[in-house]
N, C-alpha and C positions, 0 to 999 in steps of 0.2 A: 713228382707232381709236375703238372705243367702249365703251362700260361695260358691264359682265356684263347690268344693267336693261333695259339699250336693244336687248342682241344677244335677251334674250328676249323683250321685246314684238315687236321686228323677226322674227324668228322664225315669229309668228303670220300675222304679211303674205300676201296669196296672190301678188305678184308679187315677194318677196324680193329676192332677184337685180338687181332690174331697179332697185329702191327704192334699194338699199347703192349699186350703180353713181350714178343721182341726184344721194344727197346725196354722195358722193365730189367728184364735181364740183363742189358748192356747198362741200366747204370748201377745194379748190384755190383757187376763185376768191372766195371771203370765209370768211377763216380766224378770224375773229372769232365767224361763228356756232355758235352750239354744238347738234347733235340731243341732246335732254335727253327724258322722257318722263314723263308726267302722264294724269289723268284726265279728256273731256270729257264735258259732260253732255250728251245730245240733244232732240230737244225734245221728248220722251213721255215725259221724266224719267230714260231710261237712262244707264248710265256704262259707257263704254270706254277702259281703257287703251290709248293712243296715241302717236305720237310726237309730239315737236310741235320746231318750229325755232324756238329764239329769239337775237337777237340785235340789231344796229344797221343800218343803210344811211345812208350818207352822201347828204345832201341840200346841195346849194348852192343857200343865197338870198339874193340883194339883197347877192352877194361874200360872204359867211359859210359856212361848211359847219358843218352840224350834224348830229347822227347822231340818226336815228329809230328807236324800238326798236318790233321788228315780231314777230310771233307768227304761225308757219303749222301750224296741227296738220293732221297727214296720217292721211287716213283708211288704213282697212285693204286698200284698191284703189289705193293710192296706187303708181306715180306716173300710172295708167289714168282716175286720176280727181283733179280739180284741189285744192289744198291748200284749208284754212278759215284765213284769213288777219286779222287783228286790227293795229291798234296798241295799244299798251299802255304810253299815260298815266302821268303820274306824281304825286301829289296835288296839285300845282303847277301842272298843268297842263288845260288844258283843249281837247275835241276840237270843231278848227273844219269843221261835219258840208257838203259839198258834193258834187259830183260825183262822187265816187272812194271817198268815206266816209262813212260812216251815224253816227249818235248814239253808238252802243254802241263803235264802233273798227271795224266790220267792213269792212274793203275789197273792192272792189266795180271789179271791171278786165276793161275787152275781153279781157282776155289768160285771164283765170278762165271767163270765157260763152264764151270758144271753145278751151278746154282742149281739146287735140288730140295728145296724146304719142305717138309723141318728139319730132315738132315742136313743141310745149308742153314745156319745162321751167322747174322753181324758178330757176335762174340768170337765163333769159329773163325770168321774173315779177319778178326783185328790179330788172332795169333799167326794167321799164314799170313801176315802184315810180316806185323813181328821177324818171325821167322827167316822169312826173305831179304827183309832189309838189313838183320845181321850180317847175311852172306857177301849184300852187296849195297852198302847204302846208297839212298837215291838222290841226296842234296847234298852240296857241301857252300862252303863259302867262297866269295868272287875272289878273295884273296887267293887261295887255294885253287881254284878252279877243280881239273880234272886228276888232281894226283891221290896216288893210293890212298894217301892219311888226310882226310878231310878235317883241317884242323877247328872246326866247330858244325855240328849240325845243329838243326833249328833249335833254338829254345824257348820260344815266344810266336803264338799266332798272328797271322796279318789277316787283312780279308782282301779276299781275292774275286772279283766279278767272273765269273763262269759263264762262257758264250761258247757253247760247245758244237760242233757238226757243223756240213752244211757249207764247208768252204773247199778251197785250193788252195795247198800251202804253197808258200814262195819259193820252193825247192824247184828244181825243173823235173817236170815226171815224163817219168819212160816206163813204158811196157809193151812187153817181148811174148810174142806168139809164138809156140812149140809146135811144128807141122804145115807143110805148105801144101797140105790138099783143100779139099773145098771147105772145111769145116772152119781151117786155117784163117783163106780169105775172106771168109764171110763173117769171121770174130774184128779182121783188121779194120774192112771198109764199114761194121757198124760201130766199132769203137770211137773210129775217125770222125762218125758223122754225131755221134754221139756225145762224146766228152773233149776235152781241150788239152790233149796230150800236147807235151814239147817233141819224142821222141817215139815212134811204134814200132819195134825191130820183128821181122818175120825171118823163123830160124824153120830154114828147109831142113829137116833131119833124112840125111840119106838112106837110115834102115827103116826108114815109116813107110808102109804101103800106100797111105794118102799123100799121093803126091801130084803138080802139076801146075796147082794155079799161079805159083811162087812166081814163075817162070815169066810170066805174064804180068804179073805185077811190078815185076823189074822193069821190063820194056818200057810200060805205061806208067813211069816212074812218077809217085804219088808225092807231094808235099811232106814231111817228117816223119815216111813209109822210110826204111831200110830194112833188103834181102842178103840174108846171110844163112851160110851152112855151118857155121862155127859157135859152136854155143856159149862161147867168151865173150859174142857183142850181146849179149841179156846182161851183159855184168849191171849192178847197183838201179836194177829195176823194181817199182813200185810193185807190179802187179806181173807176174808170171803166169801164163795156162798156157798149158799144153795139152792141145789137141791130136797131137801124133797118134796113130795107132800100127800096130804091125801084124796081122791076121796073118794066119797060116794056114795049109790046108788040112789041120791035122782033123782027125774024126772024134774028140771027146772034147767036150766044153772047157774041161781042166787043160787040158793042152793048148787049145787056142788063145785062152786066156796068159798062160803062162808063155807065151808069146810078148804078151803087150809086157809080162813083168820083166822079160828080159831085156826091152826093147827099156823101160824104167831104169835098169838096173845100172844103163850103160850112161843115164844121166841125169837124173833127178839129185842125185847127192851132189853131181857137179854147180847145176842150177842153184842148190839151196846154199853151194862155199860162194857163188859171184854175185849172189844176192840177198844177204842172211837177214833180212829186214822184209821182203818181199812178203808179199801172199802169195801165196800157189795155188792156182786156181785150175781144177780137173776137168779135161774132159772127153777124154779117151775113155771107153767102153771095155768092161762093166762099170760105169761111173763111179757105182757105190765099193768097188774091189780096188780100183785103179786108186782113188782117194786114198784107201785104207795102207797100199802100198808106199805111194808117194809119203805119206806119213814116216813109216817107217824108215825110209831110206832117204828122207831130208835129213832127220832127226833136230826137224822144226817144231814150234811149241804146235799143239795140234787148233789153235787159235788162228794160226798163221795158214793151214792148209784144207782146203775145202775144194767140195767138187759143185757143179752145175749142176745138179740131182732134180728136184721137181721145181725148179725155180718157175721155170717156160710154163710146166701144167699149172701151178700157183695163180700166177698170172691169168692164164686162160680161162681156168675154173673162174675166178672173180669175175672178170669180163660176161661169162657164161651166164652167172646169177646176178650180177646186175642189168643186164640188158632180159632175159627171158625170164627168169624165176624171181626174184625177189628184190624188183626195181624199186620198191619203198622201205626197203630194209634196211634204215641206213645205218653206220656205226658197225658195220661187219664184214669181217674179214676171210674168205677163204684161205685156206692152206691145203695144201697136197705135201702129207711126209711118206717116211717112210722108203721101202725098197722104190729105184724107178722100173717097174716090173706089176705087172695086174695086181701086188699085193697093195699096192696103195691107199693108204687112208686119207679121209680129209678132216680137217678140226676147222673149229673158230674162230677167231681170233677178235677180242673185243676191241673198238678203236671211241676213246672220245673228242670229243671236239678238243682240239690241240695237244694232241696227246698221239700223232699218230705215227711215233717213233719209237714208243715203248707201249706195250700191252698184255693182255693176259688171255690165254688159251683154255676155250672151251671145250669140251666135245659137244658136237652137232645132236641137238635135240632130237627127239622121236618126233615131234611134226613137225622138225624140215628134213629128215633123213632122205623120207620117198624124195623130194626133191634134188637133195645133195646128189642120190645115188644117177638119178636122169640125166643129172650136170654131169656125173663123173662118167657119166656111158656116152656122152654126147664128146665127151676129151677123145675118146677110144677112138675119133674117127679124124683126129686129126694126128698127123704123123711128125715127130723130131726130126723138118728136114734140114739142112746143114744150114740155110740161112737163117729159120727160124729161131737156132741155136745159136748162130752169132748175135742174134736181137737178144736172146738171156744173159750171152755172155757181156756183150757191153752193161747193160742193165746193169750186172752184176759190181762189173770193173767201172763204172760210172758210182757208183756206192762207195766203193771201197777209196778211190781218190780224190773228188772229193768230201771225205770222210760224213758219209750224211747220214750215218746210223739210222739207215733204212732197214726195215727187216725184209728177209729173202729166205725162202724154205730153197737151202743148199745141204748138199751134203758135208757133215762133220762127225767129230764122234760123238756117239751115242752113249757112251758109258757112264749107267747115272740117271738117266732121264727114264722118267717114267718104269721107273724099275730093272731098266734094262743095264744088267751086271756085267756085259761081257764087252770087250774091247772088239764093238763092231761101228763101219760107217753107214750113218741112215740119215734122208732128207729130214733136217726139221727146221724149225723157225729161227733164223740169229739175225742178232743186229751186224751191219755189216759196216766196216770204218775202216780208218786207212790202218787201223794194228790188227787187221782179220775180222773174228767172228766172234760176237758173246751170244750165248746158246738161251734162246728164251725159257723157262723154268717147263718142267713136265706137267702134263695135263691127261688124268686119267681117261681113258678113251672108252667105250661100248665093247663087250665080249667077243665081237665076230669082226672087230678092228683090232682087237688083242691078239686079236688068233694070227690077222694078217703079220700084223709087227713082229710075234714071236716066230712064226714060220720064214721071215724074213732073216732074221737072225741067226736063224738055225742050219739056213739055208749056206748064208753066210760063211758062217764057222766050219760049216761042213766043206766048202770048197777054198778057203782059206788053208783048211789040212794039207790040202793037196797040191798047194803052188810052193815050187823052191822058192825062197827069196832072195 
């Protein structure tokens, strides 16, 4: 049962029904938790009332059970889109920040990056809670601080004001450019103009065929610009993309490519040991292959590695339909996912007043299609020139630092979403923060967008066969 408060914010929900069903389940199965309802703050300063789930999960360590008190506020797409989930400390205690959890309490779980409802639900989430925090508990006491045997974890909730996104932590932030061709400089001087770095390291890599501007940027030696050939000064950087690429003249697509992976091979695992906290951010060509590789050969959580994929199209599409086609349509969101390649589709994306942080994906109606498809043939004529791609890349790297959980159609894995099984990279929608990317939930699309997607994948795997790694 719930409170008169909770049946009217639930009320506002656009999948009602489907939420109440949810959390019913969660209090069969942990009757301890209670849906209560509160205000979050987003990170443009807005406030929505919300639900939010608070209560404990039982953690056993080292033969002790202890109960962790956890916080999921559910957005207004919930359960289509995955909870915002926290622990929540108690003055005693202190949050020991690793793989699973950030400084602030914010958790961070395979199960959140491939939110997939109904196969995703909160019951599901509480056991890869569970789960995880046996391996590695996330809080211990200030007496204890950081040593192995945390001699008490939480046994009692606090409440904790939740002011999420939106800022620059007191850290000093660095990020390092992989490639001193023009792709290179044109990521450095928008970032610069862009976001409030402490430090921007440009790494010439000597086997990248784009090369040049480096040279040049040293001369005209920039304010907390640094030019190096050494891939050692990226150490303990916020944000990593590399742009390098290494073409050769070989005559099959598979070989050219398998060029850039060699070119990967000889450092991407290095980058991911002097910065294992980093995002990786792609954007060496085939975006969506180069991604898939870096993946592999960080062997970083795949949250942490993303490419530039239709971010720039994204962008332009919207620009597109709100100045020519649907200047009064407001509350709407283009996206461009998918392969970056003619297969491209566009979806929805619903935004409401103060909500335009988290949302839920459409597919584009039958009368706005002819339009859509105008706007997407009108993209066709504009070209990824190197500086237009450092404006996405800042964009992007401007998200990610100060953590403004903005969403951006980048490339990430796909496996999961919207049906698709296979451990392939394709543009879709993610929130973007300074721990990477959470993958906005699947949205089924029209049969001749399906066809693109699947042939995109197929495409994929089929030239994935064919690269050594």
């Amino acid at each position: 049962d719930f409170s008169e408060s909770v049946k009217k914010i639930l009320s506002k929900y656009k999948f009602r029904d489907v939420a109440i069903e949810e959390l019913q389940k969660v209090s069969r199965l942990h009757p301890d938790i209670k849906v209560k309802y509160g205000t979050y703050t987003f990170s443009d300063s807005s406030q929505k009332d919300l639900l939010k789930v608070v209560g404990n999960i039982p953690v056993r360590y080292q033969g002790r059970l202890y109960n962790l008190p956890i916080l999921l506020w559910l957005v207004d797409s919930f359960p289509f889109t995955p909870p915002i989930c926290f622990l929540r400390p108690t003055s005693s205690m202190v949050i020991r920040e690793g793989k699973h959890v950030d400084s602030k309490g914010r958790i961070h779980l395979p199960g959140l990056h491939n939110w997939d409802h109904p196969k995703s639900s909160v019951n599901g989430l509480l056991a890869e809670m569970i789960a995880k925090f046996e391996e590695e508990p996330p809080l211990a006491s200030k007496s204890s601080g950081h040593v192995e045997n945390p001699n008490d974890l939480l046994t009692h909730v606090s409440n904790l004001t939740v002011n999420e996104g939106g800022h620059r932590s007191d850290q000093a932030v660095k990020v390092s450019v992989i490639g001193g061709g023009d792709l290179g400089v044109a990521a450095v001087l928008s970032i610069m103009a862009k976001s409030s770095v402490d430090k921007l390291v440009l790494i010439d890599v000597p086997e990248s065929s784009t090369k040049g501007g480096a040279t040049d940027l040293e001369i005209f030696s920039l304010p907390k610009v640094e030019v190096s050939k050494d891939l050692s000064a990226s150490a303990g950087s916020k944000v990593v993309i590399v742009t390098a690429n290494a073409w050769s003249d070989e005559q099959s697509y598979a070989s050219v490519v398998q060029t850039n992976v060699d070119l990967y091979r000889g450092m991407i695992a290095r980058l991911a040991q002097l910065s294992p906290k980093a995002v990786l951010l792609i954007a060496s060509q085939p975006v969506d292959i180069m991604t898939h590789v870096a993946w592999r050969q960080s062997h970083l959580l795949p949250t942490q590695v993303i490419g530039v994929g239709c971010n720039l199209d994204s962008v332009r599409l919207s620009q597109i339909i709100n100045i020519s086609l649907l200047a009064n349509n407001t509350g709407k969101q283009a996206w461009v996912i998918g392969e970056l390649s003619e297969n491209k589709v566009a979806v929805w994306g619903n935004v409401g007043p103060g909500t335009d942080q988290l949302q839920s994906l459409t597919p584009v109606p039958n009368s706005t299609k002819p339009l859509m498809d105008r706007a997407l043939e009108m993209l066709k004529g504009r070209g990824q020139r190197s500086w237009s791609v450092g404006l996405s890349i800042a964009d992007i790297t401007h998200s990610i630092i100060t953590d403004q959980k903005k969403i951006h159609s980048v490339t990430t894995l796909a496996e999961g979403w919207g049906g698709i099984g296979s451990k392939v990279f394709l543009s879709l929608p993610c929130i973007l923060g300074e721990n990477g990317s959470t993958r906005l939930a699947g949205v089924p699309v029209g049969s001749e967008d399906e066809l693109r997607l699947r042939e995109s994948v197929a495409s994929q795997i089929n030239l994935f066969m064919q690269l050594r790694l």
